[in-house]
N, C-alpha and C positions, 0 to 999 in steps of 0.2 A: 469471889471466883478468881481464881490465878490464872493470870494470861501467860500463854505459851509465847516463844518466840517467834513470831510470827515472820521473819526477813525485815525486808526495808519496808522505809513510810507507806510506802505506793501501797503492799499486801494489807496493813491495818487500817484497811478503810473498811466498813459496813458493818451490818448486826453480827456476825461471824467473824469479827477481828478476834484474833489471841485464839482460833479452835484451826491445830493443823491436821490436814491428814496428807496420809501416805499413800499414792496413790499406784497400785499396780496392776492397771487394768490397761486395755487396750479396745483399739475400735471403737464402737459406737456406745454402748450400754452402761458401761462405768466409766467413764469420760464424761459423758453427756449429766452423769450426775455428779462428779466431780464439777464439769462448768458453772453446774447451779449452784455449787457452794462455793465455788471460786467467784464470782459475779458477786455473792451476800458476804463478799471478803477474807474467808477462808484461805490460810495459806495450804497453797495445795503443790505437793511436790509429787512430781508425777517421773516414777523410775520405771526407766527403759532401757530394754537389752540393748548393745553396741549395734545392733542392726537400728533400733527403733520400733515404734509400732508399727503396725503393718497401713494403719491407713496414711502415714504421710508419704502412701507412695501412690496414695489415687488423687489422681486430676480432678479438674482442671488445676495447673499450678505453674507458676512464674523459674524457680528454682526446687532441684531437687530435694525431695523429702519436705514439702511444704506444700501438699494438697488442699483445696479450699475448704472440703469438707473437717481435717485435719485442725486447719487454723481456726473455725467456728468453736471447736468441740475442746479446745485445749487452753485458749485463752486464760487467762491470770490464774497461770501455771507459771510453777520451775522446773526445766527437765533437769534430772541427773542421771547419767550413765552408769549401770551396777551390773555386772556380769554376776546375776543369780546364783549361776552353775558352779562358779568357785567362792573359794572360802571366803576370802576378801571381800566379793559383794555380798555374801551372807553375814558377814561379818557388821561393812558397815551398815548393811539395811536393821539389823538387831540395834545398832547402834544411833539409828535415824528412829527408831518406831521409843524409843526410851524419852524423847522428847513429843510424838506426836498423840494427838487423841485419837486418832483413826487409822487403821491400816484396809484398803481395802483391795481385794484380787477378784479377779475373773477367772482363776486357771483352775481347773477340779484339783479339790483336797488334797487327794490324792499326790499330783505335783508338789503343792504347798509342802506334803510332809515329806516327800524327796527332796527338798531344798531344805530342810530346816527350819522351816518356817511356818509351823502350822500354829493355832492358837497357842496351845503348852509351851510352845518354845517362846511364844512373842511375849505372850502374859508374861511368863518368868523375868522378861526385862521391864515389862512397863504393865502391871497390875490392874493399871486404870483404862489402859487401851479397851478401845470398839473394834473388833475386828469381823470386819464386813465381808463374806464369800456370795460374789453375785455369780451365776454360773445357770445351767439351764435345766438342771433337775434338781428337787429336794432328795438328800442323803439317804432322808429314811424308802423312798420307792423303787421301784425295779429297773428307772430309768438309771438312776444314779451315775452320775461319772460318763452318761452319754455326751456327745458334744452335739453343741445346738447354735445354730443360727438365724436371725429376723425369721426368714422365710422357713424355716422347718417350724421354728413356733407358731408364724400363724396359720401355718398348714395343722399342727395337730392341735391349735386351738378353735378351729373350725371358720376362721375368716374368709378364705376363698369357698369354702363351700356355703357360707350365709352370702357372699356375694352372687354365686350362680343362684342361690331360691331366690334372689331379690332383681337379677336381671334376666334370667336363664340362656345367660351368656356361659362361657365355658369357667370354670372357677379362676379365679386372681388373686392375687396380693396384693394390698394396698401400697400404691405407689409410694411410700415412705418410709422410711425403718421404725414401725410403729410398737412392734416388739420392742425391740430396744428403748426407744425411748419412753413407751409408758412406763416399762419397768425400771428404766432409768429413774423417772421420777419418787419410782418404792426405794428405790437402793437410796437416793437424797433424802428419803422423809426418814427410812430407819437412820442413817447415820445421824442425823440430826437424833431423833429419838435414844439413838443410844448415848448418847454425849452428855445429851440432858442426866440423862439415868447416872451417867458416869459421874458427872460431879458433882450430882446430889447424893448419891451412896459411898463415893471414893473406888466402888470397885467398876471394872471391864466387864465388857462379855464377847462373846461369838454372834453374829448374828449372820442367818442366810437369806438370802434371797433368791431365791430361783425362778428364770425366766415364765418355764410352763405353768407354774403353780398360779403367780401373777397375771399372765394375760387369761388362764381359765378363770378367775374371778371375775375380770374384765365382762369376759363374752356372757358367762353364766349370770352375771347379775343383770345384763340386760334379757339375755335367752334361755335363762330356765323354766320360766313362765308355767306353763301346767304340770311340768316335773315338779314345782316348787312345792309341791302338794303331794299326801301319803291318806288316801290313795291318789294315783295320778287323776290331774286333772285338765288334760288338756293335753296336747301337743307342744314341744318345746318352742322356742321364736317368738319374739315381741314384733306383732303383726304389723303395726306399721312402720316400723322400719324393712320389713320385706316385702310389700305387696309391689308388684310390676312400677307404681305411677308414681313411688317414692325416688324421684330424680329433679332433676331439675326439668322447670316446665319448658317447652318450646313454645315458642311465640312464632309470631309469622316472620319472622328479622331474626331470632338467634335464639337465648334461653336467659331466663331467670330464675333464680330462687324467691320460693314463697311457702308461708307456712300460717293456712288457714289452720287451727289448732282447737280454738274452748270456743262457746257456744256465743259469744260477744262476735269472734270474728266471723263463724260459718253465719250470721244475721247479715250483718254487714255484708258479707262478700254474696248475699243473697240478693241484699238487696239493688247493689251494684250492678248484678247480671241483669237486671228487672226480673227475678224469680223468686219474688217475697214468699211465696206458695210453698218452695220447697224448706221452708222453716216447719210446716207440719208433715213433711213427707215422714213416714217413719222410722226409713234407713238414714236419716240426719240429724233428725229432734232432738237427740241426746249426745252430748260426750259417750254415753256406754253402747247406745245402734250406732255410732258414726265410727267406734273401733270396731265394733262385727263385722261392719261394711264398709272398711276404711278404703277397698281396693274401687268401691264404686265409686265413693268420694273422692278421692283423689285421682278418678279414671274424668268425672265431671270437668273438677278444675281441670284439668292436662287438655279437653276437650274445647273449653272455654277461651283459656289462652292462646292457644293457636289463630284463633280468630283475629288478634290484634298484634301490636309490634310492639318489642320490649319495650321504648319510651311510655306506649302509653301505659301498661300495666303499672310498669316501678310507679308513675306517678298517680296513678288509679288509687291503688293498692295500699300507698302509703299516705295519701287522700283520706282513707276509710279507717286508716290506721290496723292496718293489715299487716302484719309482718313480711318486708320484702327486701329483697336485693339484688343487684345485679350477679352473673357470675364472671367470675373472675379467673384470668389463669395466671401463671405466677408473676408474669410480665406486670400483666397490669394491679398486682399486689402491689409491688414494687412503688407503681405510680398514685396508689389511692391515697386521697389526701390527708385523710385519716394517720393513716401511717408513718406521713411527712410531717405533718404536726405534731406527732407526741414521739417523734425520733426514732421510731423501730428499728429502723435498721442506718445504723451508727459507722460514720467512717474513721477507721484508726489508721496512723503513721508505724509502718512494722520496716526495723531496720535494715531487715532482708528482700522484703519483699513489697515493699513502699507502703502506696495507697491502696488499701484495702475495705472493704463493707460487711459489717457483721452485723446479724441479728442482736439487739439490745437485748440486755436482761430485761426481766417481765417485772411490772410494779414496779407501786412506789413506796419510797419511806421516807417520813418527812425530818427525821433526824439523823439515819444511820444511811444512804441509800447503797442498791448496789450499783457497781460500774465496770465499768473496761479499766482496769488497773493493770494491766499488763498486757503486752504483744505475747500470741500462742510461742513458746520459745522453742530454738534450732535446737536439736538434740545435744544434750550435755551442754546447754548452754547455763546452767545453774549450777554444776557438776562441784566446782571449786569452792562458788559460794555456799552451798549447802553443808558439803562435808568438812567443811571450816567453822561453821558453827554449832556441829556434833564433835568438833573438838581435835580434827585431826590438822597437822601440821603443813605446810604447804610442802615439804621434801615429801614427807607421806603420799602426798596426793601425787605429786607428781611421779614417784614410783613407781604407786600402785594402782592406779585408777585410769580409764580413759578418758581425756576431756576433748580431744577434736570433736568438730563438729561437720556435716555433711557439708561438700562444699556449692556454696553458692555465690553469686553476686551481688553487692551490697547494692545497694538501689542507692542511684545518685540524684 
């Protein structure tokens, strides 16, 4: 397997040294799977209009254009500056994608083939390329070419409204950009997948990934439930994740999570209450009456806990070997010890912007691992080095291309 050029030492580190991509996304969603490949050591060069992307303009942030959310999601990256819209950045971006395995965009097709740059055109220069369109509707439906964002997809993938049947609270979005990021994760595993494919056949492909298609699989594999069947058989929604008592329990001091679950634990947690009895009640005897009547089971616990203070449950509970835990809010994520021992969250030296704390990569590898191999870079801060090892001259660069970068303050 021939290793691509990957930059300096630093980018050839992890199972994904020698596989580059070209990264033309912005925001949340192709970023976020760009991180995961840049973390497994992927050199990832990430080309941005002379503005930049738009989130290194959201806070909190030390200096301009270096938003915190901005510096998690862009990490061992190189930015380089390519004005799309004229030849010259069309030019060199054909001329960057002839060395990389991956091109990937967020912008509908459509744009792509207004810039020159749709698959036909990229193929033509590099045969073997993955070219990845992550975007919020698949080509072939009616939505096509709509523009979509977190919140509109988990509006029409039915989140906030399985939120109201589960609280019959007014509907919400889940506090995170969970669109984006789960589909983040599809956009990482197809590139990976296409690469594989790529260099075991010699040829490229197209590959799409659309936001709605992916989180409807999400929802629907947990809540198709009596749709799953022809003829129908049921009402859609997997019941206990919706019943009212599926929350965290209150105690008489605050709340805990607990998850009496298979037929080991509802004994146990029977026997604990002193209500060995309710092991023959009907509605609990079984894993299959304790889903019929999941709202009454877990209306019992909810009823049960109140009675005592979080300490003694966590330690009740996990006494009986009970599944439990405390809750937590992100404060005290921060602090769990857990966390602090296996290094979750990583402090890196960033030249602009000092002392910084970033979420670790996930896992381990006991030969190749991934890491923080590079500081999230200030726009065009790659700009020279990149387009110098596609071949272009340093008069060239300096002619034709922009390489300032936004101005900040160098942390002393």
């Amino acid at each position: 397997m021939k290793e691509k050029n990957a930059g300096s030492a630093a980018a050839r580190l992890g199972p994904l040294a020698g596989v580059r991509v070209m990264d033309l996304s912005s925001v949340v969603m192709g970023p976020y799977a760009t991180q995961i490949l840049g973390d497994l050591g992927a050199d990832v060069i990430k080309i941005e209009p002379p503005s930049g992307d738009n989130l290194r303009a959201v806070g909190p942030m030390r200096n301009p254009g270096m938003g915190a959310l901005y510096l998690h999601l862009n990490r061992n990256k190189r930015s380089v500056v390519l004005d799309l819209k004229t030849e010259t950045g069309q030019e060199a971006c054909l001329r960057l994608a002839k060395s990389a395995d991956v091109l990937l965009y967020n912008t509908r097709p459509q744009a792509m083939r207004r810039l020159g740059l749709d698959y036909e055109t990229v193929a033509a220069a590099n045969p073997a390329i993955v070219y990845v369109g992550a975007y919020g509707f698949g080509e072939q439906g009616p939505y096509a070419g709509k523009p979509a964002y977190d919140d509109l997809i988990q509006g029409m993938t039915g989140l906030p409204s399985l939120y109201q049947r589960n609280s019959g609270d007014v509907p919400r979005y889940a506090p995170l950009t969970l669109a984006d990021r789960a589909v983040g994760m599809h956009v990482a595993i197809a590139i990976l997948a296409g690469v594989l494919e790529a260099r075991t056949s010699g040829r490229g492909q197209a590959i799409e990934i659309p936001m709605f298609e992916a989180m409807a699989q999400l929802v629907l594999g947990d809540h198709l439930a009596g749709r799953s069947f022809d003829p129908v058989n049921g009402e859609t929604g997997y019941t206990r994740l919706l019943v009212e008592h599926r929350r965290p329990y209150a105690t008489s001091d605050g709340y805990i999570s607990a998850l009496i679950y298979n037929d080991k634990h509802w004994t146990r947690f029977f026997e604990l209450i002193g209500r060995p009895e309710l092991r023959s009640d009907p509605r609990f005897s079984t894993h299959t009456a304790r889903s019929r009547n999941i709202d009454a089971a877990y209306r019992l616990v909810a009823e049960v806990l109140a009675t005592r203070n979080s300490r003694h449950w966590l330690e009740a509970l996990a006494a009986a070997d009970i599944p439990v835990a405390p809750l937590y809010s992100v404060e005290d994520l921060l602090d769990d010890p857990h966390i602090r021992a296996v290094g979750m969250v990583r402090a890196q030296h960033h030249p602009s912007e000092g002392e910084i704390h970033t979420p670790a990569p996930v896992g381990r590898y006991s030969r190749t691992p991934a890491g923080l191999h590079r500081h999230a870079p200030r726009l065009g801060e790659h700009t020279k080095e990149v387009l110098a090892e596609a071949g272009y001259t340093e008069d060239d660069i300096k002619a034709r291309f922009t390489l300032s970068q936004p101005t900040v303050q160098e942390s002393r």
